[in-house]
N, CA, C and O of each residue as an XYZ file, in Angstrom:
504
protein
N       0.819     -1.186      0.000
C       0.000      0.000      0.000
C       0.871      1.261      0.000
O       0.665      2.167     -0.807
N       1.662      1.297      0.742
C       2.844      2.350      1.020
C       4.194      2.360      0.228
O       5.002      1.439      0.351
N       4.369      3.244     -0.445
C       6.210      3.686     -1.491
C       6.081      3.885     -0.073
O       5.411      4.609      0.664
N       7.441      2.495      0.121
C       8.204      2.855      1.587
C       9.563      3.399      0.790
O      10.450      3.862      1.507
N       9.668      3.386      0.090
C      11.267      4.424     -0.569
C      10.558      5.763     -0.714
O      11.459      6.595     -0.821
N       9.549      6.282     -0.761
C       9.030      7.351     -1.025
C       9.221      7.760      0.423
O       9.997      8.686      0.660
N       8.343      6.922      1.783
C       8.489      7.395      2.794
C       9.269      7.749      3.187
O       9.403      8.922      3.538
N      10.391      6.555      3.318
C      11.796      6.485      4.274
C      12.401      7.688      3.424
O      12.520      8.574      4.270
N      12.807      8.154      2.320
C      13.319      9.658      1.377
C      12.705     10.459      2.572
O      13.355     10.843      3.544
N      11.102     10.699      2.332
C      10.873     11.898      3.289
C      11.071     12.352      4.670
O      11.212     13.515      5.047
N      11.063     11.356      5.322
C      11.288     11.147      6.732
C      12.646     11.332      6.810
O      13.059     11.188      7.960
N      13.574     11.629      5.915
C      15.196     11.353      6.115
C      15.587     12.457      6.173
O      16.468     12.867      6.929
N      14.726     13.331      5.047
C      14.665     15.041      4.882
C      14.266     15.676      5.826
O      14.877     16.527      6.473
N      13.086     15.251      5.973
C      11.991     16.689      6.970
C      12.063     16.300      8.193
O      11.523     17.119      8.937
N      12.631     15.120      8.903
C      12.892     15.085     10.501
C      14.064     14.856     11.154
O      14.868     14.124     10.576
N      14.358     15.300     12.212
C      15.180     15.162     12.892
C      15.472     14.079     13.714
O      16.525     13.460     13.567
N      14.339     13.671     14.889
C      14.294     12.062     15.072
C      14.151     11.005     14.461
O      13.218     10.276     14.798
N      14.800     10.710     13.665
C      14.164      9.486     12.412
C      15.095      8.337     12.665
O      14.951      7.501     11.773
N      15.974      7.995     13.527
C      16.597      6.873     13.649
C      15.738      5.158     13.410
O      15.706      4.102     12.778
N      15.056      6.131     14.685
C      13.988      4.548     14.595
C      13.106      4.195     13.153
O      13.060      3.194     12.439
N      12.528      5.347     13.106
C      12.073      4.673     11.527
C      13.292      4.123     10.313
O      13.342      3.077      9.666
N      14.120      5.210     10.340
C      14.938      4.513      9.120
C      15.553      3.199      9.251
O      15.767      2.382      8.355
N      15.830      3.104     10.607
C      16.592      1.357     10.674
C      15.729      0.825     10.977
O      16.275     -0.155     11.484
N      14.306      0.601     11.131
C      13.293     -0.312     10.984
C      13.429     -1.252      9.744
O      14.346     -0.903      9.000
N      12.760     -2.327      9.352
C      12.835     -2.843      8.495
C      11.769     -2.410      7.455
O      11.300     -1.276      7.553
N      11.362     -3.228      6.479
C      10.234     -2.864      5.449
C       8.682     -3.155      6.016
O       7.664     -2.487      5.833
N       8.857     -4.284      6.701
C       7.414     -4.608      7.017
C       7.117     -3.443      8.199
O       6.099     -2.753      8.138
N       8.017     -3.306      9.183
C       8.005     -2.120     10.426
C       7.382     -1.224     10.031
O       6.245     -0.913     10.386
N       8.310     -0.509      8.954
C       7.650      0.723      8.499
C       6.198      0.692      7.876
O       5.398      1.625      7.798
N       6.061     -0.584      7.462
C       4.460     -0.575      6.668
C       3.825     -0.589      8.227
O       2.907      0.219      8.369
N       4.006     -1.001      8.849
C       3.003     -1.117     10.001
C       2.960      0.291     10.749
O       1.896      0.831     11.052
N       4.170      0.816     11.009
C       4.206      2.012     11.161
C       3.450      3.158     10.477
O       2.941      4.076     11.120
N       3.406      3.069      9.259
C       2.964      4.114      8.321
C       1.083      3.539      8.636
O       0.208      4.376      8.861
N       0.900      2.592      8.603
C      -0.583      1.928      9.020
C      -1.247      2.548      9.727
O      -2.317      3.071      9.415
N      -0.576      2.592     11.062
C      -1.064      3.008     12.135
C      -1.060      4.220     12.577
O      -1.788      4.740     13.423
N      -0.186      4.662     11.953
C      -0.022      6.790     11.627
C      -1.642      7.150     10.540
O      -2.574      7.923     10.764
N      -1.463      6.486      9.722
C      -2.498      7.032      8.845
C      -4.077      6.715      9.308
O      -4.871      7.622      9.056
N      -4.575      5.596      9.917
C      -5.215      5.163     10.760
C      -5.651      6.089     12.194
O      -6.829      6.203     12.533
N      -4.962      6.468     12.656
C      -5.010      6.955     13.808
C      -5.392      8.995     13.714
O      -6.124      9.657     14.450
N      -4.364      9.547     12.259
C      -5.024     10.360     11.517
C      -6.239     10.928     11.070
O      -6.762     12.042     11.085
N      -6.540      9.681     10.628
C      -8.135      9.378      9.968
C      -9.204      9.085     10.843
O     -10.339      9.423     10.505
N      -8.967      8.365     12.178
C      -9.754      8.559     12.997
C      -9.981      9.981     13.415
O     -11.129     10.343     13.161
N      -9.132     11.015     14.053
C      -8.863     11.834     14.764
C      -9.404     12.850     14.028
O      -9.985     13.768     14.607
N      -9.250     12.813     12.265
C      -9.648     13.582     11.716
C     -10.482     14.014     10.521
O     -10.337     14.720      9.523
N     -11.747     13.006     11.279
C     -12.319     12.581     10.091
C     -13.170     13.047      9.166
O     -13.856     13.932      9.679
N     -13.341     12.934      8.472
C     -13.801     13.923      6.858
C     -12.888     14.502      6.018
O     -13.104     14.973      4.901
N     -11.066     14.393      7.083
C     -10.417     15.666      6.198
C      -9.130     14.513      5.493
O      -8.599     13.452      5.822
N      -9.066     15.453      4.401
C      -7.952     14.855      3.657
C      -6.747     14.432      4.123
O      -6.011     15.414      4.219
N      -6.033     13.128      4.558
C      -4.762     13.290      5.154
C      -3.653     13.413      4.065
O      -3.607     12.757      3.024
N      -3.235     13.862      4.260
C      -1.510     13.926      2.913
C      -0.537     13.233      3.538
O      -0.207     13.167      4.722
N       0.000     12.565      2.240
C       0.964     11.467      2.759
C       2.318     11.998      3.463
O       3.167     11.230      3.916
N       2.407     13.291      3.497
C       3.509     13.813      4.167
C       3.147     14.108      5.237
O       4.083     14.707      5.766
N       1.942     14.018      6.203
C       1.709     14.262      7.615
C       1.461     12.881      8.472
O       1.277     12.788      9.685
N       1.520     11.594      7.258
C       2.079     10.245      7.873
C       3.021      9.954      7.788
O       3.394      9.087      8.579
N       3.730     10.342      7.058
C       5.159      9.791      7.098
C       5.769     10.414      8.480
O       6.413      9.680      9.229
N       5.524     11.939      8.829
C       5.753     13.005      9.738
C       5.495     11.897     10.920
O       6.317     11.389     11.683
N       4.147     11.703     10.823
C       3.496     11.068     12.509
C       3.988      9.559     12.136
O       3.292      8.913     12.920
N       4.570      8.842     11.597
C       5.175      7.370     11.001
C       6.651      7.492     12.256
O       6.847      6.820     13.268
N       7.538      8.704     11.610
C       8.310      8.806     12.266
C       8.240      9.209     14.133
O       9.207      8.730     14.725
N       7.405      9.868     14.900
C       7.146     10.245     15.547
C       6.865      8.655     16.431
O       7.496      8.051     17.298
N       5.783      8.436     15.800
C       5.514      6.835     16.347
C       6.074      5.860     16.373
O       5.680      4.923     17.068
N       7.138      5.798     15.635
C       8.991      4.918     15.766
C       9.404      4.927     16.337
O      10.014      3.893     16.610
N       9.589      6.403     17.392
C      10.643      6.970     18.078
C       9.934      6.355     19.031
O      10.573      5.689     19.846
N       8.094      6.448     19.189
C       7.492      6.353     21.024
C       7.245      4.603     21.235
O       6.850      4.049     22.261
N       7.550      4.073     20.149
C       7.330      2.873     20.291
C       8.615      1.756     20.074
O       8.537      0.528     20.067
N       9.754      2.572     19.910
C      11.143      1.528     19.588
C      11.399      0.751     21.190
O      10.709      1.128     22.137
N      12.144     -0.031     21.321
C      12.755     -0.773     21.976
C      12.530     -0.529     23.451
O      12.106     -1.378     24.235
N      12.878      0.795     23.771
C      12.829      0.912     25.146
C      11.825      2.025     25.703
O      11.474      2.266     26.857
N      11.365      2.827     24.063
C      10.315      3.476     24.840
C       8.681      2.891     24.695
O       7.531      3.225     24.981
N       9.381      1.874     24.097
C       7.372      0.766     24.238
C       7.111      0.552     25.586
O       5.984      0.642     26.073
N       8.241      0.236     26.279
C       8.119     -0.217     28.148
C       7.453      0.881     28.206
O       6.313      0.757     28.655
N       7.762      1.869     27.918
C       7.065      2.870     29.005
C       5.546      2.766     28.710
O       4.755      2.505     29.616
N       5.135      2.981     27.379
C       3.601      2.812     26.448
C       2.983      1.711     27.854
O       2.053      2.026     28.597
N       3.756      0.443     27.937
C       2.965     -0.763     28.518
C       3.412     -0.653     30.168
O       3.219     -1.607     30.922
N       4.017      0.593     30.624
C       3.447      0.935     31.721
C       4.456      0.372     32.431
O       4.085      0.081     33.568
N       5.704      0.078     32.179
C       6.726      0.028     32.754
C       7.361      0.977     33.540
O       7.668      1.893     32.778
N       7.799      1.293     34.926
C       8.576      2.367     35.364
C       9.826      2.814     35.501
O      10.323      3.935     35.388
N      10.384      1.446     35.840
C      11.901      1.798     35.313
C      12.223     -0.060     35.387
O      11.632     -1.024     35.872
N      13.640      0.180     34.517
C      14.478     -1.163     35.049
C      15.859     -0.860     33.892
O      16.013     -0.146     32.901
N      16.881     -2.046     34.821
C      18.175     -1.821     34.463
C      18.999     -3.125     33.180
O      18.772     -4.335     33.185
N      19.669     -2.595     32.492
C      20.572     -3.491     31.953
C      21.819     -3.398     32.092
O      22.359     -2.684     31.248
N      22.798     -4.082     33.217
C      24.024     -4.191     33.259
C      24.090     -3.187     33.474
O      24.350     -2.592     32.427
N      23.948     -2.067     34.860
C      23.981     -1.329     35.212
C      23.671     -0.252     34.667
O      23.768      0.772     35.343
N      23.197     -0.171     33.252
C      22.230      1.289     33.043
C      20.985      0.954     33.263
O      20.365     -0.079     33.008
N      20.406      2.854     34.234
C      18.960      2.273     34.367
C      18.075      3.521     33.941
O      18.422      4.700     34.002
N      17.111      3.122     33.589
C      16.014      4.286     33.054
C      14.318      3.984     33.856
O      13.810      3.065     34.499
N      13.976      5.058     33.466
C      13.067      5.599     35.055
C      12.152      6.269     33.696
O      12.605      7.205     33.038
N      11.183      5.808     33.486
C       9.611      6.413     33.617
C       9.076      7.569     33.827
O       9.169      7.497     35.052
N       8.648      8.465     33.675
C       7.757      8.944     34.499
C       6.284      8.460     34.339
O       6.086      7.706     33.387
N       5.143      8.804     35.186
C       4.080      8.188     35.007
C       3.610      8.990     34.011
O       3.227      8.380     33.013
N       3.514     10.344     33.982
C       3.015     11.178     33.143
C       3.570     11.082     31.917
O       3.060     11.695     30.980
N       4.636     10.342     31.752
C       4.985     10.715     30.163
C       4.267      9.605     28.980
O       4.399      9.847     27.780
N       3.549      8.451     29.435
C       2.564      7.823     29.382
C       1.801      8.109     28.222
O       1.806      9.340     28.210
N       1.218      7.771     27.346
C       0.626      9.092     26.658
C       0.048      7.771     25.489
O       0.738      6.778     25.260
N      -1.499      8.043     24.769
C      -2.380      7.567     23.954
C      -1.968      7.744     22.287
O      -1.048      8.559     22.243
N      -2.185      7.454     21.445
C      -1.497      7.562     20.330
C      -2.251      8.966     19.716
O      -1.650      9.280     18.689
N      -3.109      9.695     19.937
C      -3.562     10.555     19.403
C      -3.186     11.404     19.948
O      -3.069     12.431     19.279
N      -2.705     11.487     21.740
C      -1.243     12.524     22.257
C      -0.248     13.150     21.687
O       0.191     14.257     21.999
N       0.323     12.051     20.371
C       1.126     11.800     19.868
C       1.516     12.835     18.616
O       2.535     13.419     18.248
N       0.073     12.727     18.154
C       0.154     13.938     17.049
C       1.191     15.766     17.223
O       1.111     16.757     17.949
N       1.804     15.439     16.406
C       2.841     16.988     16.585
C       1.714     18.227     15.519
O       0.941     17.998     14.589
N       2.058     19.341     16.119
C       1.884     20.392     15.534
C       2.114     20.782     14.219
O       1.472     21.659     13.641
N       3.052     20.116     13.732
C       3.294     20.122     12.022
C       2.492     19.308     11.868
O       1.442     19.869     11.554
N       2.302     17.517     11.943
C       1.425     16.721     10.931
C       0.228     17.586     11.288
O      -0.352     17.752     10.215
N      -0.433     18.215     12.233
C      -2.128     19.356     12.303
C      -1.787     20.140     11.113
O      -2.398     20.002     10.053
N      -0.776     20.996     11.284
C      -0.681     21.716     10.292
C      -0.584     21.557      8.526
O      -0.854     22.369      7.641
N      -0.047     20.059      8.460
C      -0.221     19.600      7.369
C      -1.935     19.248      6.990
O      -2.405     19.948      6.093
N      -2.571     18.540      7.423
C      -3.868     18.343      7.253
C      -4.588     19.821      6.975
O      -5.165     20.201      5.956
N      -4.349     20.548      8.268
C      -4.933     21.970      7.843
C      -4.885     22.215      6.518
O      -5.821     22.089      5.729
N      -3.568     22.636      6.233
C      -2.963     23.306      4.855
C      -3.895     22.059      3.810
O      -5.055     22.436      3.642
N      -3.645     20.990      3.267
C      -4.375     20.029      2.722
C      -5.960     20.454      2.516
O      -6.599     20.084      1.531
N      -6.471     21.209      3.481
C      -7.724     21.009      3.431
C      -8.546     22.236      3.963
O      -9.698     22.392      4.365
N      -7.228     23.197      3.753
C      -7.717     24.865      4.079
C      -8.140     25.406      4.653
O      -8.527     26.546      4.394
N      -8.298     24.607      6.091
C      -8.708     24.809      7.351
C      -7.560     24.986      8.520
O      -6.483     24.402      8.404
N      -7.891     25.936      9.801
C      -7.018     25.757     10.840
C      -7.746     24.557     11.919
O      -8.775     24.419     12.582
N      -6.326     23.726     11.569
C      -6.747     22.723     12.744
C      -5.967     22.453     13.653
O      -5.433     21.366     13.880
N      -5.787     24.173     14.644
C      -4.741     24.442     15.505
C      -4.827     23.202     16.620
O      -5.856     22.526     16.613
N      -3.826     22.903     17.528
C      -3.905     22.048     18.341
C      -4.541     22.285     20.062
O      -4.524     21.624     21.100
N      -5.169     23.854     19.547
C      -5.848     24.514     20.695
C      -7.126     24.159     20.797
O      -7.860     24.117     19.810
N      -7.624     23.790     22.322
C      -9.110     23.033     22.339
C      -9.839     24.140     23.402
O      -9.326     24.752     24.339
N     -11.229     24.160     22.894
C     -11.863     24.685     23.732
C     -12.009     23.760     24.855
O     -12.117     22.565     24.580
N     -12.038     24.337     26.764
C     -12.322     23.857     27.651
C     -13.542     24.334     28.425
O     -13.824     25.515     28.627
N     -14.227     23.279     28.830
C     -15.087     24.469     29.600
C     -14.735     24.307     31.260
O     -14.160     23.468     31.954
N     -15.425     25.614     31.483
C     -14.908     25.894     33.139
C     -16.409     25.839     33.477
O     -17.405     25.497     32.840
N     -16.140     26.421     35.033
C     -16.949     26.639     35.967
C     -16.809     27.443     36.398
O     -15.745     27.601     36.996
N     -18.002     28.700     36.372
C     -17.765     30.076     37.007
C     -18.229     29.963     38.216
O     -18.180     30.922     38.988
């Protein structure tokens, strides 16, 4: 379904964290790019997604889900290997639609000529 040479090109250009996606393998990245575009399309639905605000959130979701930061996803708090150790926080925890950065919004926006700032109305209590 996915030009993963199309992806992995863009993701190599336009981001800075891209380790995890680029040394993923082929099937990784298809699953990766899956679940970016998926999760998109839920979140934003009716509007056009462009393949450059999955590849964007592809990479993003590489980084929160590689090796040692999936423990945290499944709620791990800390633990050690051969004396390095890493620590959790509870709050950094976070749902895949958390996940979304301010550029892939801004890409959809632009796509579809709307602002779909990442600012939400709250309501209070007077």
């Amino acid at each position: 379904m996915w030009d993963i040479t199309e992806a992995t090109d863009y993701v190599r250009l336009n981001t800075l964290d891209n380790e995890d996606f680029l040394d993923a393998d082929d099937e990784r990245k298809e699953a990766t790019l899956n679940v970016a575009s998926r999760t998109l399309t839920r979140k934003y639905n009716g509007y056009k997604i462009p393949n450059n605000a999955v590849y964007l959130f592809a990479a993003v979701l590489a980084s929160a889900f590689n090796d040692t930061n999936k423990l945290q996803q499944q709620g791990v708090a800390s633990f050690s290997i051969r004396g390095i150790s890493f620590t959790f926080k509870d709050w950094a925890k976070k749902g895949l639609e958390a996940l979304i950065t301010e550029e892939v919004v801004d890409l959809i926006g632009e796509e579809n000529g709307v602002d779909l700032s990442l600012r939400q109305a709250k309501w209070t209590v007077l």
